[in-house]
C-alpha positions in Angstrom: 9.7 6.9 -16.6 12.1 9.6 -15.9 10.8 12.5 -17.7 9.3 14.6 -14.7 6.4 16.1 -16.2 5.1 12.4 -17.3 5.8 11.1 -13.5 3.4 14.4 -12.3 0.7 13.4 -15.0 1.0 9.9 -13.7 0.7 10.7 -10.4 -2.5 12.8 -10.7 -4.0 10.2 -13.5 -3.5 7.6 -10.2 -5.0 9.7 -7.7 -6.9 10.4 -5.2 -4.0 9.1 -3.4 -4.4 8.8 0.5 -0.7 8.9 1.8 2.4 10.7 0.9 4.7 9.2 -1.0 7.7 10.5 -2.0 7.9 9.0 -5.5 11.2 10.3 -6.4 13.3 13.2 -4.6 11.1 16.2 -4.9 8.1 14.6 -6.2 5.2 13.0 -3.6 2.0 11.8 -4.4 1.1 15.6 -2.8 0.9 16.8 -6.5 -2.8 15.0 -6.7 -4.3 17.2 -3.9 -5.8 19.8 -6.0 -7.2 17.6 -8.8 -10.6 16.5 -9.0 -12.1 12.9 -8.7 -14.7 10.6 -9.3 -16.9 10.4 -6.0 -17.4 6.6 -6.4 -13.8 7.0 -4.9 -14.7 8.6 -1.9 -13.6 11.2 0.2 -9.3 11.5 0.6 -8.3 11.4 3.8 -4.0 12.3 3.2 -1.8 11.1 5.4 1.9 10.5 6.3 2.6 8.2 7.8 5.9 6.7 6.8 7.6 7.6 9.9 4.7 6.7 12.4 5.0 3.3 10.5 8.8 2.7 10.6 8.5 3.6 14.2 6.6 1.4 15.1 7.8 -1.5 13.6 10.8 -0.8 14.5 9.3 -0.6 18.4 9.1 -4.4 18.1 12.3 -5.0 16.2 15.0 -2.4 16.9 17.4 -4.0 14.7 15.4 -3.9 11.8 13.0 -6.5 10.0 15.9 -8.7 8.3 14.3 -10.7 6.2 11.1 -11.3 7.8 7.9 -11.6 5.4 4.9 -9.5 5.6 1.2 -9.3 4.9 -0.9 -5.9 4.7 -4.6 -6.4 4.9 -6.4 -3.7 2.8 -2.9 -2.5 2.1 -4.0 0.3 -0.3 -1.1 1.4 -2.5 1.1 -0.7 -0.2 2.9 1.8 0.6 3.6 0.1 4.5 5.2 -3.2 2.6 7.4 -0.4 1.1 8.4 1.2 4.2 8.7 -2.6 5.6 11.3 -3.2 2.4 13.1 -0.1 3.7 13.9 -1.5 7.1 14.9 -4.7 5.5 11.7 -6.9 5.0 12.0 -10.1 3.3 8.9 -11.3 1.2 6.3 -8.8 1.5 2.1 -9.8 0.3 -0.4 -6.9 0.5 -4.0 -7.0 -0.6 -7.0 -4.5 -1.1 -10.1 -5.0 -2.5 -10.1 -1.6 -4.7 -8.3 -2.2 -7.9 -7.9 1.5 -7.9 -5.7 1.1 -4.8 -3.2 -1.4 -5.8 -2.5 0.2 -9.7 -1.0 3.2 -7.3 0.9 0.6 -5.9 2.1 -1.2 -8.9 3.0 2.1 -10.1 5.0 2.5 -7.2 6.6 -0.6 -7.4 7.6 0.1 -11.2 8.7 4.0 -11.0 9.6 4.4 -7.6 12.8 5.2 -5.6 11.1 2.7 -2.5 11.9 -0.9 -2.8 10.3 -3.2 -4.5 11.8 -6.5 -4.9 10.0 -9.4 -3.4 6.7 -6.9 -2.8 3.5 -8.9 -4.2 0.0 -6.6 -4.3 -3.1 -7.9 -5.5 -6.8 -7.1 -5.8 -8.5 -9.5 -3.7 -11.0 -9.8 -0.9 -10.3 -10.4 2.9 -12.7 -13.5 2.5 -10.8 -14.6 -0.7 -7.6 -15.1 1.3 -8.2 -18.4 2.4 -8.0 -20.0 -1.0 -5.2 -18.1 -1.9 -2.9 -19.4 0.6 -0.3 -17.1 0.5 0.9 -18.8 3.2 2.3 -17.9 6.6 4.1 -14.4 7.8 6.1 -13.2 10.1 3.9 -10.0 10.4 0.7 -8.9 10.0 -0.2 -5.3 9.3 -4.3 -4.8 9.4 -5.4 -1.3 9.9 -8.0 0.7 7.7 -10.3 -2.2 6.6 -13.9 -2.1 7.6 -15.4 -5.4 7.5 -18.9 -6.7 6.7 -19.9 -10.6 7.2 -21.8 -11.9 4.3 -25.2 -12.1 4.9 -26.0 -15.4 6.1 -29.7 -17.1 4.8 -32.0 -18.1 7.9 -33.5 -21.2 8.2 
């Protein structure tokens, strides 16, 4: 998709969107703030974060992430496994429960300038990560989830 009208329609079709992402040069996922959305979606908190995220990171290794894998827990459009990529990530796995969430992120992955190669996202449950065994990673990134236990029968 290179036709700059159709990335803008595509961005707003995706949104809300809750960080932003510069897409391409002079297009971030910005454009969606003025649309309107379905409230089963909930309120849109935006955010940038990109260079709160690569600073950090980068806190714990200063000479980038070079090859080193990573999960994101409730990763929403993923876009901290693509700021990871950026600093050199290896194998990157991020999950969200929100369909909704990780189409922004495929969409990303497929008509972005931010790199995507070896970047997995999938719709899935915190619970459900057990049986999906995605393996070990070097880091773990777990921030915006809120968590409820399964109700648990009495005896």
């Amino acid at each position: 998709m290179t036709d700059t009208a159709l990335l803008e329609r595509e961005i707003k079709r995706l949104g809300p969107w809750h960080h932003d992402i510069e897409v391409v040069p002079g297009i971030t996922t910005r454009l969606s703030l003025n649309e309107d959305y379905p409230a089963e979606l909930g309120p849109v908190s935006f955010l940038d974060m990109r260079d709160a995220v690569r600073s950090k990171l980068l806190s714990v290794y200063p000479d980038g992430l070079q090859g080193r894998s990573v999960l994101d827990c409730g990763c929403n459009c993923g876009e901290c496994l693509f700021w990871a990529k950026e600093l050199g990530a290896g194998e990157c796995f991020g999950f969200d429960a929100r369909e909704h969430w990780i189409n922004q992120g495929r969409f990303l992955a497929e008509h972005s300038q931010l790199p995507s190669d070896g970047v997995t996202l999938e719709v899935m449950n915190l619970y459900d990560l057990p049986s999906r065994d995605p393996g070990s990673f070097d880091i773990v990134l777990f921030h915006g989830c809120s968590i409820t236990c399964p109700s648990r029968s009495r005896a």
